[in-house]
C-alpha positions as YAML, in Angstrom:
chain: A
units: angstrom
residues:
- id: 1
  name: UNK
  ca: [-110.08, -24.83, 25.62]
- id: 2
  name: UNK
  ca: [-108.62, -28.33, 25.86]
- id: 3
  name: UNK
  ca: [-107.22, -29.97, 23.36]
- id: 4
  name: UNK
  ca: [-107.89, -33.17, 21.71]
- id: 5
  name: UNK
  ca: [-105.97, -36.34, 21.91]
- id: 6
  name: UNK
  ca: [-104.92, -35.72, 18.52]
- id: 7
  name: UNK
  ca: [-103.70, -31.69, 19.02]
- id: 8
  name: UNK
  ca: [-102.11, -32.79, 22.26]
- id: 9
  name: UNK
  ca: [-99.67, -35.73, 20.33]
- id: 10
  name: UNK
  ca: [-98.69, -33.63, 18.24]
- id: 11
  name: UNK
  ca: [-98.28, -30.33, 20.64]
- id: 12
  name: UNK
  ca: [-95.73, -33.25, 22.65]
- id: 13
  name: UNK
  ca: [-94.05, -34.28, 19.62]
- id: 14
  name: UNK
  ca: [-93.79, -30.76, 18.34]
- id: 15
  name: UNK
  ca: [-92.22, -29.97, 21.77]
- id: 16
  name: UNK
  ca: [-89.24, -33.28, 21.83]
- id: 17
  name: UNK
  ca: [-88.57, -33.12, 17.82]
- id: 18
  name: UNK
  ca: [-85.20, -31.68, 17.69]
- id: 19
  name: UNK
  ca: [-85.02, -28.52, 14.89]
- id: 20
  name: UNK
  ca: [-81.70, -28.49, 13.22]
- id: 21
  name: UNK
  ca: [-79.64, -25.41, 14.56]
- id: 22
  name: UNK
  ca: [-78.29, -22.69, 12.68]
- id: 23
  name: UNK
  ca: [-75.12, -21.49, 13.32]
- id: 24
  name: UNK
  ca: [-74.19, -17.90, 13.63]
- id: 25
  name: UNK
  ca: [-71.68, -16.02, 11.83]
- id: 26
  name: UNK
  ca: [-70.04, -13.55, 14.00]
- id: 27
  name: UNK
  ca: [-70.04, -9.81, 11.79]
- id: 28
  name: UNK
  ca: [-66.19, -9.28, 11.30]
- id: 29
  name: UNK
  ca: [-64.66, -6.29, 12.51]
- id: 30
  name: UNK
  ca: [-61.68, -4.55, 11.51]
- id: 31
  name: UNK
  ca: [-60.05, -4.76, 14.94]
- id: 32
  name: UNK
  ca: [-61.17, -8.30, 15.33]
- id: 33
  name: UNK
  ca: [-59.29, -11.40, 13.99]
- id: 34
  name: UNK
  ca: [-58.55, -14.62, 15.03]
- id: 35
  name: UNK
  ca: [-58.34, -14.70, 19.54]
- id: 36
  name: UNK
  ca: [-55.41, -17.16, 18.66]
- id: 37
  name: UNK
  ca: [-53.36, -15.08, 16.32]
- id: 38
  name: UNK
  ca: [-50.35, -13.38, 17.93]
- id: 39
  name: UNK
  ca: [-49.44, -10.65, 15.15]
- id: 40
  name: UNK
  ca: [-52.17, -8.83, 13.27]
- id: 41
  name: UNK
  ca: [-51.42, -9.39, 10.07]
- id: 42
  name: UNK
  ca: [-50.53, -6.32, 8.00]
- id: 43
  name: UNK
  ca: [-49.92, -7.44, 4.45]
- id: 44
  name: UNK
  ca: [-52.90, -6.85, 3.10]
- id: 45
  name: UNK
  ca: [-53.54, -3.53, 5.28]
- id: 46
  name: UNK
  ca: [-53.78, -0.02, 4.24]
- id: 47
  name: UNK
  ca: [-54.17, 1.39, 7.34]
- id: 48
  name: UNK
  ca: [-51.66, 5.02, 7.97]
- id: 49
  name: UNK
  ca: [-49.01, 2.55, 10.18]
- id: 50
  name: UNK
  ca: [-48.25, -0.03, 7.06]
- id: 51
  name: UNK
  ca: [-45.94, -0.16, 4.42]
- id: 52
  name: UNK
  ca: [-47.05, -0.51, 1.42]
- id: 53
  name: UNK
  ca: [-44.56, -1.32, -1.37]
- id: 54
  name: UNK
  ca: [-45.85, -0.25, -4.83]
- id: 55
  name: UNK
  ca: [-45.31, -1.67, -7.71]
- id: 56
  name: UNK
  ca: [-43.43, 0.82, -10.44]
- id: 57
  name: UNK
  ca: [-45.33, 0.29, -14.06]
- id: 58
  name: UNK
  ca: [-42.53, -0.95, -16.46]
- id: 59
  name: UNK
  ca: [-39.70, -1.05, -13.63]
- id: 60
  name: UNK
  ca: [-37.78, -4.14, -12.05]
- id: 61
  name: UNK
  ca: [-38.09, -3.20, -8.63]
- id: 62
  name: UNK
  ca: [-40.36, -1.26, -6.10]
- id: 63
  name: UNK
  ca: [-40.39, 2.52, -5.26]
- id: 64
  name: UNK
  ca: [-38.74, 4.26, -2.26]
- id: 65
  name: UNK
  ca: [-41.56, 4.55, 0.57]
- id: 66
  name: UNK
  ca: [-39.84, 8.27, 1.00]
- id: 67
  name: UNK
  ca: [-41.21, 10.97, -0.71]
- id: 68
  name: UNK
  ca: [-40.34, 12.91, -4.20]
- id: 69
  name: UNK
  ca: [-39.17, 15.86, -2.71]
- id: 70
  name: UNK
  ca: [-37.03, 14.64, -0.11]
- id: 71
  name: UNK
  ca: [-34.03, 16.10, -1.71]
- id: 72
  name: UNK
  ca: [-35.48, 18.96, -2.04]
- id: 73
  name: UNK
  ca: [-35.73, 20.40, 1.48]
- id: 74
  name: UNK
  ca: [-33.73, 23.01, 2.22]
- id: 75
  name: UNK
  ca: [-32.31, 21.41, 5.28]
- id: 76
  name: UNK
  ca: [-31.68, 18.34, 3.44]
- id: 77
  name: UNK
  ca: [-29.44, 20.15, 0.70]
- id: 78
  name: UNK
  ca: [-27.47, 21.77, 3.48]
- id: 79
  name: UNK
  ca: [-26.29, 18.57, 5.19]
- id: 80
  name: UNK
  ca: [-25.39, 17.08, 2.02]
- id: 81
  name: UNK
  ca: [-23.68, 20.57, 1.58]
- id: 82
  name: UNK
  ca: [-21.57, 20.33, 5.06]
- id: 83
  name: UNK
  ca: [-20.89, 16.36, 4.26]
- id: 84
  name: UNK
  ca: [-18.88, 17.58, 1.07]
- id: 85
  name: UNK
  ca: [-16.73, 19.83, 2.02]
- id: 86
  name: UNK
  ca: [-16.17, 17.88, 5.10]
- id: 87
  name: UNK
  ca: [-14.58, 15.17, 3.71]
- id: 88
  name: UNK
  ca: [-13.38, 16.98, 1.02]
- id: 89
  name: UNK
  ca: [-11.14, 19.06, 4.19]
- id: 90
  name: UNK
  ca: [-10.75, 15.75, 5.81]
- id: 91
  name: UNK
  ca: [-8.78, 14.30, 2.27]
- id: 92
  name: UNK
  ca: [-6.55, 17.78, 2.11]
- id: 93
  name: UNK
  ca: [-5.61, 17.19, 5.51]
- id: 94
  name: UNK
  ca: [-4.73, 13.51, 5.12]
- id: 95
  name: UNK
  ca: [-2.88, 14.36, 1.38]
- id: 96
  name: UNK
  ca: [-1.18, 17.48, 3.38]
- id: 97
  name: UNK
  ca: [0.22, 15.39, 6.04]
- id: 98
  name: UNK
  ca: [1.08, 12.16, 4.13]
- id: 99
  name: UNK
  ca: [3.50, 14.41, 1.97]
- id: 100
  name: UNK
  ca: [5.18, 15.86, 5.01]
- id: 101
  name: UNK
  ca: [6.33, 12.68, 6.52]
- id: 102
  name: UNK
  ca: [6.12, 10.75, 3.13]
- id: 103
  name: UNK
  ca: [7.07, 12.66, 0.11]
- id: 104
  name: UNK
  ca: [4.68, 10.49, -2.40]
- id: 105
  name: UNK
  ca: [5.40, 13.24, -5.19]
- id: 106
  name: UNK
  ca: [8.94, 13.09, -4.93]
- id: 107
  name: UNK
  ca: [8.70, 9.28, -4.94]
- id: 108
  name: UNK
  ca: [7.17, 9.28, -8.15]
- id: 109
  name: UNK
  ca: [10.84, 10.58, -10.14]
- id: 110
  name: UNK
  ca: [12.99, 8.15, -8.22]
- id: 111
  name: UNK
  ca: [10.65, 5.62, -10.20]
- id: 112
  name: UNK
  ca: [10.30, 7.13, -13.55]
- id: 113
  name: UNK
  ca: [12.39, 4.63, -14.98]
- id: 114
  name: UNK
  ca: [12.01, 2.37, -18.47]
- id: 115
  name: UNK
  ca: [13.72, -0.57, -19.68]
- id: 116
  name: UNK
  ca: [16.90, 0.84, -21.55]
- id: 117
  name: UNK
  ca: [17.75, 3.05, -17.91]
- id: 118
  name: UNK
  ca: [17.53, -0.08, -16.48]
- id: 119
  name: UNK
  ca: [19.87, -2.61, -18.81]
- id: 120
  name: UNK
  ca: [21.83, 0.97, -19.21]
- id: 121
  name: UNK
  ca: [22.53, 1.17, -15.21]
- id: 122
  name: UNK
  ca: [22.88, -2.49, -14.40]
- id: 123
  name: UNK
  ca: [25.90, -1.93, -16.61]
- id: 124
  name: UNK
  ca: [27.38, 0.87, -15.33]
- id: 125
  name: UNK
  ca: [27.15, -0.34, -11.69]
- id: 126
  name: UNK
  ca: [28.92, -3.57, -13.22]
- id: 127
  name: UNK
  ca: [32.02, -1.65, -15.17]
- id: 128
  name: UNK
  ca: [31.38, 1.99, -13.86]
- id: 129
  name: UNK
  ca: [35.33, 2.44, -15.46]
- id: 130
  name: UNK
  ca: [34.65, 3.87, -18.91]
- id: 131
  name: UNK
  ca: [32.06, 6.44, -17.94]
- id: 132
  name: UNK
  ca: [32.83, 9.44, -18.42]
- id: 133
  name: UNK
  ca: [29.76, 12.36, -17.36]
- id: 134
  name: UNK
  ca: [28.78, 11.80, -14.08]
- id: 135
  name: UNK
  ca: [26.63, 14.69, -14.13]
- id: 136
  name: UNK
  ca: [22.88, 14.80, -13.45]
- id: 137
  name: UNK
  ca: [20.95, 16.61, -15.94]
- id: 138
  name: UNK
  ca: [18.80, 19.40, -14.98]
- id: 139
  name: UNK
  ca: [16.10, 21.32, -16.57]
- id: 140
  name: UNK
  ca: [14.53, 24.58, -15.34]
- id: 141
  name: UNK
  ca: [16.46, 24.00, -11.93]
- id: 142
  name: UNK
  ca: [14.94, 20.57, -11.84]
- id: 143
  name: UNK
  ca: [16.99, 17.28, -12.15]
- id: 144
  name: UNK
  ca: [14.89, 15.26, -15.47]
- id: 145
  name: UNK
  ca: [14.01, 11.73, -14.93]
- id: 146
  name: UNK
  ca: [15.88, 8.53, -14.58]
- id: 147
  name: UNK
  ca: [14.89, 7.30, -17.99]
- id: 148
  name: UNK
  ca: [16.40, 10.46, -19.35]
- id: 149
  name: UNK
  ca: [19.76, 10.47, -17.22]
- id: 150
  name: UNK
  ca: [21.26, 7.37, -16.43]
- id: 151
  name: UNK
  ca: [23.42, 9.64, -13.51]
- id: 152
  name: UNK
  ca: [20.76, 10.19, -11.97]
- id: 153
  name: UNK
  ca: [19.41, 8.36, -9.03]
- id: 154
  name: UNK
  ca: [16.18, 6.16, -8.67]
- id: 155
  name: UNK
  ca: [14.81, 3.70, -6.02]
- id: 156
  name: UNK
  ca: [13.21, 0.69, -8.71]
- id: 157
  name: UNK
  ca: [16.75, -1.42, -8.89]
- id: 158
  name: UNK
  ca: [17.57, -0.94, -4.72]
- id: 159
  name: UNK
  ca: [14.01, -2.14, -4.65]
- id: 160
  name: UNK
  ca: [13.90, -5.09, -6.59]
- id: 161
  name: UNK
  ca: [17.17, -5.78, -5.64]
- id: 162
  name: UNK
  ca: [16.00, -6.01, -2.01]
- id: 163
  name: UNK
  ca: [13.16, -8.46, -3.23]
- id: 164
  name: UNK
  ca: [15.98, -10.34, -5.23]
- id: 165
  name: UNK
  ca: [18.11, -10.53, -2.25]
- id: 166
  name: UNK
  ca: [15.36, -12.13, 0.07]
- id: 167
  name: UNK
  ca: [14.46, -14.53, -3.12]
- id: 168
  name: UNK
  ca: [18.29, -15.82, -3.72]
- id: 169
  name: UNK
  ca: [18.61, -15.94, 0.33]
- id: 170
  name: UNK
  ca: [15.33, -18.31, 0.57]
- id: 171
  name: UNK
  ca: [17.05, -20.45, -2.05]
- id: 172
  name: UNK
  ca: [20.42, -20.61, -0.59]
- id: 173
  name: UNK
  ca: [18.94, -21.70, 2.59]
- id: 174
  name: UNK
  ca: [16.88, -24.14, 1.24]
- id: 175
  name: UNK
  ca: [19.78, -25.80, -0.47]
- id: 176
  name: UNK
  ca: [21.04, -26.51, 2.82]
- id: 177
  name: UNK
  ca: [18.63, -27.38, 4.25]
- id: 178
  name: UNK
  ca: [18.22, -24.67, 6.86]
- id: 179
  name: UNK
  ca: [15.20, -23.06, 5.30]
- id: 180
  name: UNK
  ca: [12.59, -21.42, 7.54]
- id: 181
  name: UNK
  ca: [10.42, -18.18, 7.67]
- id: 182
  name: UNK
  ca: [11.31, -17.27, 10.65]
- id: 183
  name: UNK
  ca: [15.11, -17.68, 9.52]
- id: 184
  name: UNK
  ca: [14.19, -15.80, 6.03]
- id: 185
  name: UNK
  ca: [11.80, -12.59, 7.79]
- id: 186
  name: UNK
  ca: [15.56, -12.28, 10.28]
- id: 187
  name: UNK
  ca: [17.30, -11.89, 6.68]
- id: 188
  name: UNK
  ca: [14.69, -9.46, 5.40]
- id: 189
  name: UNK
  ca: [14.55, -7.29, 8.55]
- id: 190
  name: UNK
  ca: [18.59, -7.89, 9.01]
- id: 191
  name: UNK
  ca: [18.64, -6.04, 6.11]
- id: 192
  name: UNK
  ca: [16.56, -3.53, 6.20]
- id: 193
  name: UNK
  ca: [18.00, -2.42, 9.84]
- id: 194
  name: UNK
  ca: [21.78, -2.32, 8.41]
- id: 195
  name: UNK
  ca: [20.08, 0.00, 5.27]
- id: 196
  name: UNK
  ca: [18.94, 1.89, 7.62]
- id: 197
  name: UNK
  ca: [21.49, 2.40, 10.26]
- id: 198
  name: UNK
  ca: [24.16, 3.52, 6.82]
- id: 199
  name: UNK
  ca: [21.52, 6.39, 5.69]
- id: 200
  name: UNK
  ca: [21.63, 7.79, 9.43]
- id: 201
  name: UNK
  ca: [25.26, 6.99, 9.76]
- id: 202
  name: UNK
  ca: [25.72, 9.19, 6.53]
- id: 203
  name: UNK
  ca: [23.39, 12.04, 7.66]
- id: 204
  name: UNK
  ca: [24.96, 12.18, 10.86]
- id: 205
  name: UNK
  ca: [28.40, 12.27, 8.76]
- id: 206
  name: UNK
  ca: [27.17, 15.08, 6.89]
- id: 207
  name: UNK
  ca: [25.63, 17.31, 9.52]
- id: 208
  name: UNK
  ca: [29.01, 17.15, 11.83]
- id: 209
  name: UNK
  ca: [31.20, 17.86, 8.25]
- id: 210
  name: UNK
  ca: [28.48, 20.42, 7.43]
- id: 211
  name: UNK
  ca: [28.29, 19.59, 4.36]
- id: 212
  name: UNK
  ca: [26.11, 22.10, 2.05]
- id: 213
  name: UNK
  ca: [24.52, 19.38, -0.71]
- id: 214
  name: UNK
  ca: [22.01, 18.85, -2.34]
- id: 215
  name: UNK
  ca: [21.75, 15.03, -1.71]
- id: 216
  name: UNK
  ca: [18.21, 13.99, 0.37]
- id: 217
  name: UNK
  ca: [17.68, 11.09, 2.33]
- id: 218
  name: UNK
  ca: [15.90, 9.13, -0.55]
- id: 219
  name: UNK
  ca: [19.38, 9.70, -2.62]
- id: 220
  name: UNK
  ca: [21.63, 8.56, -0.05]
- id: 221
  name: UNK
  ca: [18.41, 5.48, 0.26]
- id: 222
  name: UNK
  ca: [18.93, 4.90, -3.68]
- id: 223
  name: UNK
  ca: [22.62, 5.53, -3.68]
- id: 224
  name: UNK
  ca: [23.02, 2.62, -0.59]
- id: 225
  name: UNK
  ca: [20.80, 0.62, -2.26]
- id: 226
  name: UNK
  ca: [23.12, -0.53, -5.48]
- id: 227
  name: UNK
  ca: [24.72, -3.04, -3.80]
- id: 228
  name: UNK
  ca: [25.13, -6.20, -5.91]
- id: 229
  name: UNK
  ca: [24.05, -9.68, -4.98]
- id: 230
  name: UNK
  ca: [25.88, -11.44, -7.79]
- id: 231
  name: UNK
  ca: [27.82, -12.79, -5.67]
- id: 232
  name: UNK
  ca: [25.14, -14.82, -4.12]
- id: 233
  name: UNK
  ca: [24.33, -16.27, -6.93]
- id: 234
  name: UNK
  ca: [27.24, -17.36, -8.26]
- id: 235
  name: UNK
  ca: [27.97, -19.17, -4.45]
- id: 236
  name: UNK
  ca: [25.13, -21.10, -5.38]
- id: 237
  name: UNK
  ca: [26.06, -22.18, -8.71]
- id: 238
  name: UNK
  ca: [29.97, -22.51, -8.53]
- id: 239
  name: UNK
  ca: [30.64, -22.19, -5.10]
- id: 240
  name: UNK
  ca: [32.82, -20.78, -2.42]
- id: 241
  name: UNK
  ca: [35.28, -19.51, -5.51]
- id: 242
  name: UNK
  ca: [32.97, -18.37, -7.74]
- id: 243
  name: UNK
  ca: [31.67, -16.65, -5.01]
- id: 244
  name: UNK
  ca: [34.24, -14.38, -4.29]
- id: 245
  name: UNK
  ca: [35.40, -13.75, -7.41]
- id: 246
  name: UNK
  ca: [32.20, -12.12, -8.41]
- id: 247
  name: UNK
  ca: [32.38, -10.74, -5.23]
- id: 248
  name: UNK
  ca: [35.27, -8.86, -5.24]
- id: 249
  name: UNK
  ca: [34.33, -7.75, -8.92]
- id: 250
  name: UNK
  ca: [31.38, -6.27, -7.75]
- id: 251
  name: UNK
  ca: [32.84, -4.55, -4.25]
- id: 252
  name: UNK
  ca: [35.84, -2.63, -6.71]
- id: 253
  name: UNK
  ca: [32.61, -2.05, -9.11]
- id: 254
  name: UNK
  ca: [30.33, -0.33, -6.56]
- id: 255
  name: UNK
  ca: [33.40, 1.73, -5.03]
- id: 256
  name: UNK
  ca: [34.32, 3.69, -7.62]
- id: 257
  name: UNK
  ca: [30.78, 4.20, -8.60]
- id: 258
  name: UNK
  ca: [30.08, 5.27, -5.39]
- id: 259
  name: UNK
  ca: [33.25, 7.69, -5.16]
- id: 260
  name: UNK
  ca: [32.77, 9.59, -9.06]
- id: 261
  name: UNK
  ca: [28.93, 9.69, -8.17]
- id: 262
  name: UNK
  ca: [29.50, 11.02, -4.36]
- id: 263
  name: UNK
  ca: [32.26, 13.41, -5.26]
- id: 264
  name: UNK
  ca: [30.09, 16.05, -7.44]
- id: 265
  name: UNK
  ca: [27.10, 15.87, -4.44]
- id: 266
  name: UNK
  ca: [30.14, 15.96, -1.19]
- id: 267
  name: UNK
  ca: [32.77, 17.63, -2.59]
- id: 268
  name: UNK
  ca: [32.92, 21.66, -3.31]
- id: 269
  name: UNK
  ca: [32.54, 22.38, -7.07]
- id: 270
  name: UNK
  ca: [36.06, 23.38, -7.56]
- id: 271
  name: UNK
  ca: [36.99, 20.33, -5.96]
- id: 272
  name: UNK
  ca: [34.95, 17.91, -8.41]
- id: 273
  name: UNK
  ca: [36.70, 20.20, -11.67]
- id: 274
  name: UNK
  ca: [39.69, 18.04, -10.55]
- id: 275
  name: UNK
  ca: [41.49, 21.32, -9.02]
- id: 276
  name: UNK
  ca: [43.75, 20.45, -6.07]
- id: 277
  name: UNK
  ca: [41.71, 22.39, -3.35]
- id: 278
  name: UNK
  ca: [43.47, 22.94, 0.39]
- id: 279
  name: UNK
  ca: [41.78, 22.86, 3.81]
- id: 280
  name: UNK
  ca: [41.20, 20.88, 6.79]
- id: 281
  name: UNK
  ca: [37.31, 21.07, 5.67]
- id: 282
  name: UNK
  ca: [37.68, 19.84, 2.40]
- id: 283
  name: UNK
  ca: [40.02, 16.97, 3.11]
- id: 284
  name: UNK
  ca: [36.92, 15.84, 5.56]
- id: 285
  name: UNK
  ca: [34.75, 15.75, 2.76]
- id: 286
  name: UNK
  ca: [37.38, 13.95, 0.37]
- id: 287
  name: UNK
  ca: [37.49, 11.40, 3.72]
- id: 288
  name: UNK
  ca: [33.75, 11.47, 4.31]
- id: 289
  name: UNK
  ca: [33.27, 10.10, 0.20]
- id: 290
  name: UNK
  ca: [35.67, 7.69, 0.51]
- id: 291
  name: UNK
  ca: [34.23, 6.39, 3.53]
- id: 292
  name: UNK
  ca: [30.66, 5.81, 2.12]
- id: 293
  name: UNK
  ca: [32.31, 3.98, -0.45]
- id: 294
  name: UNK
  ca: [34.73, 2.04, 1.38]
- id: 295
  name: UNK
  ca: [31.58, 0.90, 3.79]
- id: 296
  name: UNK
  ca: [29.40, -0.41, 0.67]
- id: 297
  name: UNK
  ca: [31.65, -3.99, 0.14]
- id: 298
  name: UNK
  ca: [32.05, -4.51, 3.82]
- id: 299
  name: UNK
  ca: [28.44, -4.45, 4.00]
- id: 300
  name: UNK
  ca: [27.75, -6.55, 0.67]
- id: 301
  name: UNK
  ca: [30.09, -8.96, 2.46]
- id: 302
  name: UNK
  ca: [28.48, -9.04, 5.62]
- id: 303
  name: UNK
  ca: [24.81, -9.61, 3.89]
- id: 304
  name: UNK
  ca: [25.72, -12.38, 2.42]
- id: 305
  name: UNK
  ca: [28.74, -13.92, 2.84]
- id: 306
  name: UNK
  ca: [26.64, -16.59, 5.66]
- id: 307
  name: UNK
  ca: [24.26, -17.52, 2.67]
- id: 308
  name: UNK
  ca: [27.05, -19.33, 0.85]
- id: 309
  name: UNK
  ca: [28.42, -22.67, 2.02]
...
């Protein structure tokens, strides 16, 4: 069957008219996303490899992602177990060995020490002449604190005496101009080495006399620690004469300090009654106390005796 004119127009026209296209929607697909993306994204996943932080009702913050009974697995509770008393061995071993080279209990008397024991000591290493007891207290075999017994010895005046010393030194260098802190750390370590060198000289000294006392190395630290910087002072505010006034005050002051304090610890006990005692080994000991104190001006002079100009 042919068709007309008329069918066949409109058959060609049918065939060249151009029908708007519809565009096709691609079904989406979990594992599909965009070819161009590099990362998946995740945040809005629930998938078994995501984190998912949930909110807490009526909290501030968000839950742990571990679960509730993570503290309570056995195995859990033991490792926590073994972490205690591991470091709870690890602090009795530090503790155990800090005492042994550093007594930290023992430190704790020499600076048991108040205001009066201070202003009461300062003044008995200044005019040591009236005293009469030089005897250190004890009580239940153990000597009682420095703010109970000004006899007895105690490490907070040699140590702020030492910080005094380097304070008045930096001064009297800076007043002439010679200041420095290279100059200032020699002074501090100056004296510290001469401290030190007297305590071993004096151990040594002991241990050849053998000498049965009851003086440790932080009394003989405390004992060669009084030494009075007055002296510096005064240099600085009245000169060379003031200077050694105060210092030979204070170097008469600290000697016989240093021999009625000395002579109860060196001596034998019916030497320090005052009875005349014979023997080579006791007239070591009367030598060995005067020695000590002789050696405490010669080394308050030598300290400081440069700082004044």
């Amino acid at each position: 069957m042919q068709p007309g004119p008329g069918g066949g127009a409109a058959a060609g026209n049918a065939r060249h008219r151009k029908w708007p296209m519809k565009r096709r929607v691609p079904l989406s697909e979990p594992s599909l996303g965009d070819p161009h993306q590099l990362f998946h994204d995740t945040s809005s996943a629930h998938g078994p490899g995501s984190y998912v932080a949930h909110r807490v009702p009526g909290g501030l913050g968000y839950s742990s992602p571990l679960q509730p009974g993570f503290l309570d697995d056995p195995m859990s509770n033991m490792a926590v177990a073994y972490g205690s008393s591991l470091a709870a061995h690890g602090k009795e071993l530090v503790d155990k060995n800090i005492d042994r080279f550093i007594p930290v209990t023992k430190l704790k008397y020499y600076f048991a020490v108040d205001t009066v024991y201070v202003g009461k000591k300062l003044g008995l290493l200044v005019f040591p002449y009236l005293h009469q007891d030089w005897e250190v207290q004890y009580q239940q075999d153990m000597p009682v604190a420095p703010r109970f017994d000004i006899n007895a010895p105690d490490l907070y005046i040699p140590a702020m005496a030492f910080i005094t010393y380097i304070l008045v030194a930096g001064l009297a260098l800076g007043t002439q101009d010679r200041f420095s802190p290279d100059l200032l750390g020699l002074q501090a370590s100056s004296a510290l080495a001469w401290l030190t060198v007297e305590v071993l000289a004096i151990l040594l000294s002991l241990y050849l006399v053998t000498v049965n006392t009851d003086l440790t190395t932080i009394d003989l630290l405390a004992f060669s620690g009084y030494k009075m910087i007055g002296g510096v002072v005064t240099g600085l505010l009245f000169g060379k004469t003031g200077y050694y006034v105060v210092l030979s005050w204070c170097c008469v002051a600290i000697f016989v300090f240093m021999i009625r304090t000395l002579r109860l610890k060196i001596l034998s006990e019916v030497a320090a009654e005052g009875v005349l005692v014979r023997g080579a080994r006791n007239q070591l000991r009367m030598y060995l106390t005067m020695a000590i104190a002789a050696a405490q001006p010669l080394f308050m002079y030598w300290l400081t005796f440069h700082l004044v100009r």
